[in-house]
C-alpha positions as CSV (number, residue, x, y, z in Angstrom):
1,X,56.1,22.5,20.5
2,X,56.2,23.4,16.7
3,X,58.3,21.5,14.3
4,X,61.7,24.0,13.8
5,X,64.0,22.8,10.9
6,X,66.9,24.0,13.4
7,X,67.9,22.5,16.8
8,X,67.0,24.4,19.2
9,X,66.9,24.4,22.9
10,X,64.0,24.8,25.8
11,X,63.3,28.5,25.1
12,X,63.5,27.9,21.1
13,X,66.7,29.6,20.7
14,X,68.4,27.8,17.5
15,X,71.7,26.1,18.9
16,X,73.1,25.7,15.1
17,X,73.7,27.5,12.5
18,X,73.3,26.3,8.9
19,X,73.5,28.6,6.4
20,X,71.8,26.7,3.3
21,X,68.8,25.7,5.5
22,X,66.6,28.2,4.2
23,X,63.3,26.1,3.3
24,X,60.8,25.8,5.4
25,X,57.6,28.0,6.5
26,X,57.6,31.2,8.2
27,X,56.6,28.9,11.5
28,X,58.9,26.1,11.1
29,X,62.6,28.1,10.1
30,X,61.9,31.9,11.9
31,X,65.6,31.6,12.9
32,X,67.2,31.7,9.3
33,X,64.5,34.1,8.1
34,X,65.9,36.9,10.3
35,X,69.5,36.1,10.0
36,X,69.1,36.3,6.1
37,X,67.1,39.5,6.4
38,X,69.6,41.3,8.7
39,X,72.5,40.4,6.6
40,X,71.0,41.6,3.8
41,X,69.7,45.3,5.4
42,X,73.7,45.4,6.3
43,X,74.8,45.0,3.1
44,X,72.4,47.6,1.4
45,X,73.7,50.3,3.9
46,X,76.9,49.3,3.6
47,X,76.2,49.5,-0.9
48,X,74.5,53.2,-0.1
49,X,77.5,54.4,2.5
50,X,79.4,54.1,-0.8
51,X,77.0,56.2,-3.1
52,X,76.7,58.5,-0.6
53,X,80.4,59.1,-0.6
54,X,81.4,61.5,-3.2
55,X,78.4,63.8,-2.0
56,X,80.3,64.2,1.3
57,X,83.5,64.9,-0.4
58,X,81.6,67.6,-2.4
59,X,80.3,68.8,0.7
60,X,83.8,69.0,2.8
61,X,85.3,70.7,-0.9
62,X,82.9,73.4,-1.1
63,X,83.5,74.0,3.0
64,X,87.4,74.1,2.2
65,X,86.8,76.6,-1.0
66,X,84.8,79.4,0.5
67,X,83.7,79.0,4.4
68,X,86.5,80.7,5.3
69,X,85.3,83.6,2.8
70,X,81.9,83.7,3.6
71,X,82.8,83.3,7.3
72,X,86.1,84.4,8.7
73,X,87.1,82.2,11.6
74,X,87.7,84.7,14.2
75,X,84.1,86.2,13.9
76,X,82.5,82.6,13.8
77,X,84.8,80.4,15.7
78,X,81.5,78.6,16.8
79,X,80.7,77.4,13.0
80,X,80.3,73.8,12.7
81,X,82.5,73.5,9.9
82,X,85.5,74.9,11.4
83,X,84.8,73.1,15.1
84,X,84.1,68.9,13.1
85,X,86.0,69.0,9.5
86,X,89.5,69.4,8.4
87,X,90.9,69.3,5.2
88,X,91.3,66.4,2.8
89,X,94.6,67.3,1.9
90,X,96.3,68.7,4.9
91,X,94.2,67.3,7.2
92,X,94.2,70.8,9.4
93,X,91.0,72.9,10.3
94,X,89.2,75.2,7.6
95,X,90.9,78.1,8.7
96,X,92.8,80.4,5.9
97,X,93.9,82.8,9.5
98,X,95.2,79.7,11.4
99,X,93.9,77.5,14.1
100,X,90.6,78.6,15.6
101,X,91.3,78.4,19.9
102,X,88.8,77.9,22.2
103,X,87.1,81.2,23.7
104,X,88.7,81.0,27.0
105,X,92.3,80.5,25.6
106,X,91.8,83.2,23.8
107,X,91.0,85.1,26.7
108,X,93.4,84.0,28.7
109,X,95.8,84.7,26.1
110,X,94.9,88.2,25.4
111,X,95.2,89.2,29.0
112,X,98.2,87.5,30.0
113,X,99.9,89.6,26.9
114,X,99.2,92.8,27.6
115,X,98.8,94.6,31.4
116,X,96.1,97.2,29.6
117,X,93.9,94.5,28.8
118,X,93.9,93.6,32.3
119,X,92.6,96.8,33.6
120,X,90.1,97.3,30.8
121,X,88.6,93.7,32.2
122,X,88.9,94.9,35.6
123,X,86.9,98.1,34.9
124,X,84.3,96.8,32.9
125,X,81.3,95.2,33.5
126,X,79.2,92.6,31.4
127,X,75.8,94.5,31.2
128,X,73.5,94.2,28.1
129,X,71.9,98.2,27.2
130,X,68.3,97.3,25.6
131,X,67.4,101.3,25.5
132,X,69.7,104.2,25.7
133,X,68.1,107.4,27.9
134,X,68.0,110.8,25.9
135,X,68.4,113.6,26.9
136,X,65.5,116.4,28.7
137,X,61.7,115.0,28.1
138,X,62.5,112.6,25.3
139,X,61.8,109.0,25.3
140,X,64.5,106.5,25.5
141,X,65.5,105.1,22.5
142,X,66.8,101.2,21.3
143,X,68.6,102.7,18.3
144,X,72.0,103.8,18.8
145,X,72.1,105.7,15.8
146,X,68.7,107.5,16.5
147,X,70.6,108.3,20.2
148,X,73.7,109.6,18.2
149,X,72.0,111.7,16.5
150,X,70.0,113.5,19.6
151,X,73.6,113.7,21.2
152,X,74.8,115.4,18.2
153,X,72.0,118.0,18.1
154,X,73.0,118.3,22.3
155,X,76.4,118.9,21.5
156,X,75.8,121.3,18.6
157,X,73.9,123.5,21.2
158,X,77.0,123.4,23.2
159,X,79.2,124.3,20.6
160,X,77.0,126.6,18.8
161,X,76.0,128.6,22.3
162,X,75.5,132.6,21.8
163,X,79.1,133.9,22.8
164,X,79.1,137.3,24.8
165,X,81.8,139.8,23.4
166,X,85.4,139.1,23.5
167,X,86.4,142.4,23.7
168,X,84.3,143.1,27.1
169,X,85.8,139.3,28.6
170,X,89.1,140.4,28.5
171,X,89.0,143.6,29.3
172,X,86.7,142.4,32.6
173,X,90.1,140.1,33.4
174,X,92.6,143.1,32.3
175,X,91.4,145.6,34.5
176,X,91.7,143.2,37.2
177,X,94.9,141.5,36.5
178,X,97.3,144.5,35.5
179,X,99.4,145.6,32.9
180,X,100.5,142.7,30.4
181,X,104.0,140.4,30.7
182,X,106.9,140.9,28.3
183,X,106.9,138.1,26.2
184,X,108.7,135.2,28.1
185,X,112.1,133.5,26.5
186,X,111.2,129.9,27.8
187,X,111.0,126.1,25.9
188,X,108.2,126.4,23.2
189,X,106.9,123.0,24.1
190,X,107.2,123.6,28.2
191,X,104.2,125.6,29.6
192,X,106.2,126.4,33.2
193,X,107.0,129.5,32.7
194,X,103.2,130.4,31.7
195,X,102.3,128.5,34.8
196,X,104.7,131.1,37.2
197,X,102.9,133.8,35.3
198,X,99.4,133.1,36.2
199,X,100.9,131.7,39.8
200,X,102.6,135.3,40.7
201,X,99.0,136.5,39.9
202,X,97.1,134.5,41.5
203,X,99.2,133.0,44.5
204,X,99.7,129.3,45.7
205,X,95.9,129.2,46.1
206,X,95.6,127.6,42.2
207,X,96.5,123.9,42.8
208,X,95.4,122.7,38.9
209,X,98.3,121.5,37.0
210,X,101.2,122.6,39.4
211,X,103.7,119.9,39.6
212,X,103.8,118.2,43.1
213,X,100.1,119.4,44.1
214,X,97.3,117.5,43.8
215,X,94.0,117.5,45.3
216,X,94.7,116.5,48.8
217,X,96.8,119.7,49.2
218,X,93.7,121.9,48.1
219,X,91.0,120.5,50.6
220,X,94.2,120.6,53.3
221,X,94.2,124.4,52.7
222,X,90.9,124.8,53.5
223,X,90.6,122.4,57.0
224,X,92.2,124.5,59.5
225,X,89.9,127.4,58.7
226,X,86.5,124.7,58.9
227,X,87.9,122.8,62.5
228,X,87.7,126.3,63.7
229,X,84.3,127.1,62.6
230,X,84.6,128.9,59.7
231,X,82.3,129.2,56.6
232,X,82.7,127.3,53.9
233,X,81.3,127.2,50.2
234,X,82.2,125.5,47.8
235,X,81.3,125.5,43.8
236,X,81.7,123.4,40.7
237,X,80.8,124.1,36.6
238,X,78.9,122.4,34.5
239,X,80.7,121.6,31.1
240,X,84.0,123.5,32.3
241,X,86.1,122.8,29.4
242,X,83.3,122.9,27.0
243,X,82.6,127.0,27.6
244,X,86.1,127.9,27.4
245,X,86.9,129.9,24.4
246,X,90.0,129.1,22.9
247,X,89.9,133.1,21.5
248,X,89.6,134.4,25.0
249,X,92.6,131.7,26.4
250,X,94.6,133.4,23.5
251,X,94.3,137.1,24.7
252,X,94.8,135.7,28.2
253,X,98.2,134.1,27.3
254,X,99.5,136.9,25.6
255,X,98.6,138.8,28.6
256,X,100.9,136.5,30.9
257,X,103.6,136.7,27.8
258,X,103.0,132.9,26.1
259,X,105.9,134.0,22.9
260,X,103.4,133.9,19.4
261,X,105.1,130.3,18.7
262,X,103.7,127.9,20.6
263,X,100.4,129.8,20.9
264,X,100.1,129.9,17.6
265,X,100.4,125.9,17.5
266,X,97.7,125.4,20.5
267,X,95.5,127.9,18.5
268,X,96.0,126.2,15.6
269,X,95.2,123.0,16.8
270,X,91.6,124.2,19.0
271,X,90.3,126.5,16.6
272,X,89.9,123.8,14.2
273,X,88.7,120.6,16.6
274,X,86.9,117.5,14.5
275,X,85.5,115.8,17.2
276,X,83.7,112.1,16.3
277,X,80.5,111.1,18.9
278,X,81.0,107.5,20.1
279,X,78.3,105.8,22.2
280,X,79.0,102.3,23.0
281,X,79.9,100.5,20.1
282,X,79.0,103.5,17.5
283,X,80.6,106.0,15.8
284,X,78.8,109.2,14.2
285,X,80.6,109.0,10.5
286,X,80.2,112.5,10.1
287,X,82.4,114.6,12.6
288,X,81.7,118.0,14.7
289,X,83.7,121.0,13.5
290,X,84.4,123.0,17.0
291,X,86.4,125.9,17.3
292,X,84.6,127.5,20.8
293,X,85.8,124.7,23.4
294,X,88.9,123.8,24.4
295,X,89.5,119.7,24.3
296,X,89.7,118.4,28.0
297,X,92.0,115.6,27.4
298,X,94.5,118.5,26.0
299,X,97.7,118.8,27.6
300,X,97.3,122.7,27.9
301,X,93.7,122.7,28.7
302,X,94.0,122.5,32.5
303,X,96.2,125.7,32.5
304,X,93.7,126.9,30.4
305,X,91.4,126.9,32.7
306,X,93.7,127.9,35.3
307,X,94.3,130.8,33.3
308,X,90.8,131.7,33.1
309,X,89.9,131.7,36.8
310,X,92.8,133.9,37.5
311,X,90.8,137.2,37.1
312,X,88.0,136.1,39.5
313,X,90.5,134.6,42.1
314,X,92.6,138.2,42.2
315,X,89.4,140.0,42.9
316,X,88.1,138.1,44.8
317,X,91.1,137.8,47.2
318,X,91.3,141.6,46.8
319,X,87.8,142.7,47.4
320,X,87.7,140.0,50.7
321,X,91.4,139.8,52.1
322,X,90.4,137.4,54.8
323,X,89.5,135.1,52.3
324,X,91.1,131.5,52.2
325,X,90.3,130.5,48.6
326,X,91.0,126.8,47.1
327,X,91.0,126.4,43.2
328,X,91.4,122.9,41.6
329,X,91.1,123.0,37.8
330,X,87.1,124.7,37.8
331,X,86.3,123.0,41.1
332,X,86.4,126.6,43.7
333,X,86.3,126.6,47.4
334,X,86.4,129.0,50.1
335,X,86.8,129.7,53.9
336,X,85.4,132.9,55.3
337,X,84.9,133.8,58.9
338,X,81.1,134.7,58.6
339,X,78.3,133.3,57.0
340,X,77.5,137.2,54.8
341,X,80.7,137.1,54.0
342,X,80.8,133.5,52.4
343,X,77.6,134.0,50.5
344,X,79.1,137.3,48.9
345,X,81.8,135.6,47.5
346,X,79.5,133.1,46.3
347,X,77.8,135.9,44.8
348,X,80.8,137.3,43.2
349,X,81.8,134.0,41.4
350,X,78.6,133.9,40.1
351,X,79.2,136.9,38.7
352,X,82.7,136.4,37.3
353,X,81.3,133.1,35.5
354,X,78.4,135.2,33.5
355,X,81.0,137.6,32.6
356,X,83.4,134.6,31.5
357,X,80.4,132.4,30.0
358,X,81.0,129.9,32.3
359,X,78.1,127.9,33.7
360,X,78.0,127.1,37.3
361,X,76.4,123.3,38.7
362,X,73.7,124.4,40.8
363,X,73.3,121.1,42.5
364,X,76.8,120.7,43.5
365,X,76.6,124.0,45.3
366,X,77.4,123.8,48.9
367,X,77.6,126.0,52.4
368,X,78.7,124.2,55.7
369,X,79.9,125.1,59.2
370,X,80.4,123.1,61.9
371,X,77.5,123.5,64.2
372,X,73.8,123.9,63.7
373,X,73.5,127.3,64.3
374,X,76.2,128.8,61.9
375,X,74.3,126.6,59.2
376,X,71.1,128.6,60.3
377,X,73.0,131.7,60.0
378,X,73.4,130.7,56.1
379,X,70.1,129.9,56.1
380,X,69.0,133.1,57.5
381,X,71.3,135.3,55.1
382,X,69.9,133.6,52.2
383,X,71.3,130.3,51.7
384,X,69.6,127.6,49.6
385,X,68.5,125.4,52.4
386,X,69.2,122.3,50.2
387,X,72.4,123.5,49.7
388,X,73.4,123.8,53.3
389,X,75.2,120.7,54.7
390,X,76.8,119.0,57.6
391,X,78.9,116.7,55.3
392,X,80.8,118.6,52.8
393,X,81.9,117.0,49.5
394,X,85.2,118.8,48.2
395,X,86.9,116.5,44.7
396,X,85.7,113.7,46.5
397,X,86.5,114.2,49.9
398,X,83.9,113.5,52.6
399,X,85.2,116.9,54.8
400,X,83.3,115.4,58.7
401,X,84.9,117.2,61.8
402,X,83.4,114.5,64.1
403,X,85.4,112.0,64.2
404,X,83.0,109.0,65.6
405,X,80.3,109.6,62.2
406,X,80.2,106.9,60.0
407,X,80.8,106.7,56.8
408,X,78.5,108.3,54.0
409,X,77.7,108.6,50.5
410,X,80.9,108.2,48.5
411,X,83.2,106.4,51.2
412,X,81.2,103.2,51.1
413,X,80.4,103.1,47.8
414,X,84.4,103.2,47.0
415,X,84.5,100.4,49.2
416,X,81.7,98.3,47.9
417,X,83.4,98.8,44.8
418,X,87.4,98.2,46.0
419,X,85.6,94.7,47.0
420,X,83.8,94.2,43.9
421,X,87.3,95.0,41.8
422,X,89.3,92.9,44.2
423,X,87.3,89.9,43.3
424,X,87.3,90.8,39.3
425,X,91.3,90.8,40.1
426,X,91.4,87.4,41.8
427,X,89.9,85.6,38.5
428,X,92.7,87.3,36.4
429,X,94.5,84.3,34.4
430,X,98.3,86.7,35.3
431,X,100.9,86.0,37.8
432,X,100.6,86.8,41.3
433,X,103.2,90.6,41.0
434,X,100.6,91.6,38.1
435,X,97.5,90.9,40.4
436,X,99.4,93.2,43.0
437,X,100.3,96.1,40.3
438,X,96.0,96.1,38.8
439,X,94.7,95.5,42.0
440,X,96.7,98.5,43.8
441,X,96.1,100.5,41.1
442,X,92.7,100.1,41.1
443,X,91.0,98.6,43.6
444,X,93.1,100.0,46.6
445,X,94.0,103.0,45.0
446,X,89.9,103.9,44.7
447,X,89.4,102.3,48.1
448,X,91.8,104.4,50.1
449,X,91.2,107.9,48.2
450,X,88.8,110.5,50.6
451,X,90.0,109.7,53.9
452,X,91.2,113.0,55.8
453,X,88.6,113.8,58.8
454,X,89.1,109.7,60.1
455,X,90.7,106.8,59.5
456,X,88.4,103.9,58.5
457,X,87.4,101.3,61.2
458,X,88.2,97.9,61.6
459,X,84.8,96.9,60.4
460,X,85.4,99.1,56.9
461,X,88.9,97.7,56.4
462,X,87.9,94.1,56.4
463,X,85.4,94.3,54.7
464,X,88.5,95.1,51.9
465,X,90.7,92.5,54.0
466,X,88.4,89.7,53.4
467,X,87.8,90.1,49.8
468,X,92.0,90.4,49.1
469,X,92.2,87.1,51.0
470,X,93.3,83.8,48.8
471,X,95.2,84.9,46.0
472,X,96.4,88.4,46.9
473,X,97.2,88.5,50.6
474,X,99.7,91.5,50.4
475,X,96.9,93.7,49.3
476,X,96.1,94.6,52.7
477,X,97.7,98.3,52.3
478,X,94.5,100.2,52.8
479,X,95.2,101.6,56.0
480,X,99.1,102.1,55.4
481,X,97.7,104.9,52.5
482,X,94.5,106.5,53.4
483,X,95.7,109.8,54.7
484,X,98.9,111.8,53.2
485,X,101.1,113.6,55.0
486,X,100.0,117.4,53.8
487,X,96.6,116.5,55.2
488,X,97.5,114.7,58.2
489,X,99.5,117.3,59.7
490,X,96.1,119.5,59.9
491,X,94.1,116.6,61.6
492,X,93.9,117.1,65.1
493,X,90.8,114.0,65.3
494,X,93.2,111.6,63.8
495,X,95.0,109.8,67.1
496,X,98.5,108.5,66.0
497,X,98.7,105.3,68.1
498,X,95.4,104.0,66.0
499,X,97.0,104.9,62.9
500,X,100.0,103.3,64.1
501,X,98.6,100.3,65.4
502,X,96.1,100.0,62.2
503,X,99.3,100.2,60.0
504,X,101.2,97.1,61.7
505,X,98.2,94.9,61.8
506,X,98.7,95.5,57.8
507,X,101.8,94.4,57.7
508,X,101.3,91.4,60.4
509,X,98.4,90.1,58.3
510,X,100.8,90.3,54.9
511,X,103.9,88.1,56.6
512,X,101.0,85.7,58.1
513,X,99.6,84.5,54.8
């Protein structure tokens, strides 16, 4: 054992500690040795925490002088120096706006404040664009202002199209529509009294921005005429509202007897359009001067439009009395008891919308009957054969006479997307009656829109059921809403004990949870 100058015990630990006992070899006093050297090593950090001092209250100055400056707190609430230090004097966070919250407060916060903000979050989806498609045989593009400016040269097309002459497109709708209205004496700022104009003219046929008709009352019009096996076609334009001259609206108005007044304010207002292209999160700084479309989010642009379609809808109805014809806004539809007969009033709109410079959607054109041999009939008289269907599409209502078909195409895909809303709804940080008034609104209301040949079956409605379970049980209403009454009344596939029956197990399943 060596010679220690300490006591120590079997496994040479000292058992004393005496602190002037420093003498001695490196082999006989080890233990003082390292208790002299750590105590020293303590007290140079402890001498350099001090001269290191005022360079950290330099450093938490210049932070409280200009981060908030250089970095404003609400677009860098992640910054290090407003998440660890606070001020010297205050002793509150480096942030000239007020406290920074956390990300999910603030989110919370924002929604539960406003009911909009709600719906926006419902409606959107997180997805990240990398590319942005172009238009025709371009290239995508990862610029958006490189895609803004292809848009703009799109648009610019639009606007800057060859117009045929004004004087030949109203006197095509004069001939047909009669000798002009006195002027009306009616409300400048009311357009009803326009609206009876073009309705004496064109009949209860024109369903676009009359008050209390929507589009379940057009495709009701047209089902008694297809359960009986009648021909239908139906057609739809391409950039409606964009190929509508504001000029030719004008002459059309006067026409109906719109007083100089308020025309002269709705022409005043189209004729000198600045229009700003957005795409995502950009903003083309210079904007589009348009004076040859009418704006579609315009109060007065679906009479417009209304308006316009008019002339073809008299002739029409004039040249082929037994005609059952359905106007919504620019989408048309018709019933006609043979297949010639349908496809020359297809002809004729086609006709009407070169002569108007309107521009018909060839791929939403559609011809149906009922059975497989009238659709060979439109076939045989010419018919596109990829337009002819046995599952008509009118605004969004699948039109299927046999009851036991499933569902297609757009009725599943509103209900994958009710489900996929529903559960957006459920994470909402809002009170229960707010969940109710997004979700119904949204969710329910897209979910229970198109059904008119059948009610959905049990299958389809829990599929909704399931995802509405948990926080928003009373959201069962699906199959309480799916078919109004204007339509129901022409069903004759729709048996009123299911629907019935359907309805209670609703309102069972609501007082159960």
């Amino acid at each position: 054992m060596a010679d220690f100058k300490l006591k120590v015990d079997e496994s040479n630990k000292a058992t004393e500690l005496p602190l002037l006992r420093i003498c001695g070899t490196v082999q006989q006093n080890p233990h003082m040795r390292a208790f002299g050297g750590s105590v020293f090593s303590f007290f140079l950090a402890f001498l350099g925490w001090f001269a290191l001092a005022p360079l950290g209250l330099e450093v938490a100055t210049s932070i409280n002088m200009c981060e908030n400056q250089k970095f404003p707190p609400a677009e860098n609430p992640l910054r290090p120096a407003y998440l660890k230090y606070k001020s010297l004097k205050t002793g509150l966070e480096y942030c000239q706006y007020g406290k920074i919250k956390d990300g999910d407060v603030m989110w919370r916060d924002r929604l539960r404040g406003s009911v909009s903000a709600c719906f926006k979050w419902v409606r959107g989806a997180s997805a990240t664009y990398t590319h942005v498609v172009c238009l025709g045989d371009e290239t995508a593009s990862d610029s958006l202002s490189d895609a803004i400016d292809r848009l703009k040269q799109y648009w610019e097309s639009v606007w800057n199209r060859p117009l045929p002459n004004l004087d030949d497109q109203f006197a095509s709708c004069a001939r047909v529509l009669g000798p002009s209205r006195e002027t009306a004496e009616w409300c400048p700022l009311q357009g009803s009294e326009l609206h009876k104009a073009a309705q004496i003219q064109a009949g209860t046929k024109a369903y676009g921005g009359r008050r209390g008709a929507g589009t379940y009352d057009a495709v009701a019009s047209l089902l008694d005429g297809i359960h009986k096996g009648a021909y239908l076609g139906t057609f739809d334009y391409s950039l409606a509202f964009d190929c509508v001259r504001p000029r030719l609206v004008e002459r059309l108005w006067k026409h109906f007897g719109m007083p100089a007044g308020p025309l002269n304010m709705v022409m005043s207002v189209w004729c000198g359009q600045r229009r700003y292209l957005q795409l995502f999160d950009a903003v083309c700084p210079n904007p589009a001067l348009v004076s040859t479309s009418i704006p579609q989010g315009d109060p007065w642009s679906m009479l417009a439009m209304v308006c316009m379609l008019v002339a073809p809808l008299v002739d029409i109805k004039s040249s082929h009395p037994g005609v059952v014809v359905s106007l919504y806004v620019d989408d048309r539809s018709w019933v006609t008891d043979t297949a010639v007969e349908c496809l020359r009033v297809a002809q004729r709109w086609r006709g009407w919308s070169a002569r108007l410079g309107l521009n018909e959607n060839g791929d939403k054109d559609q011809f149906f009957q009922i059975s497989r041999a009238g659709r060979r009939k439109l076939i045989e008289n010419g018919a596109d054969p990829l337009k002819v269907t046995d599952s008509p599409k009118i605004l969004g209502v699948m039109l299927k006479p046999a009851s036991g078909q499933k569902s297609k195409g757009a009725e599943a895909q509103r209900l994958q997307a009710a489900r996929w809303t529903l559960q957006r709804v459920k994470c909402l940080p809002v009170s229960f009656a707010v969940k109710v008034l997004v979700a119904g609104m949204s969710a329910m209301s897209k979910a229970s829109y198109g059904w008119v040949c059948r009610l959905p079956i049990l299958k389809e409605a829990n599929s909704v059921d399931w995802a509405s379970i948990g926080p928003l049980p009373a959201l069962v209403v699906l199959l309480g809403r799916v078919t109004p009454a204007c339509v129901r009344s022409c069903l004759g596939t729709i048996a009123p004990w299911s629907f019935a029956l359907r309805l209670i197990r609703s309102w069972l399943f609501v007082v159960a949870c």
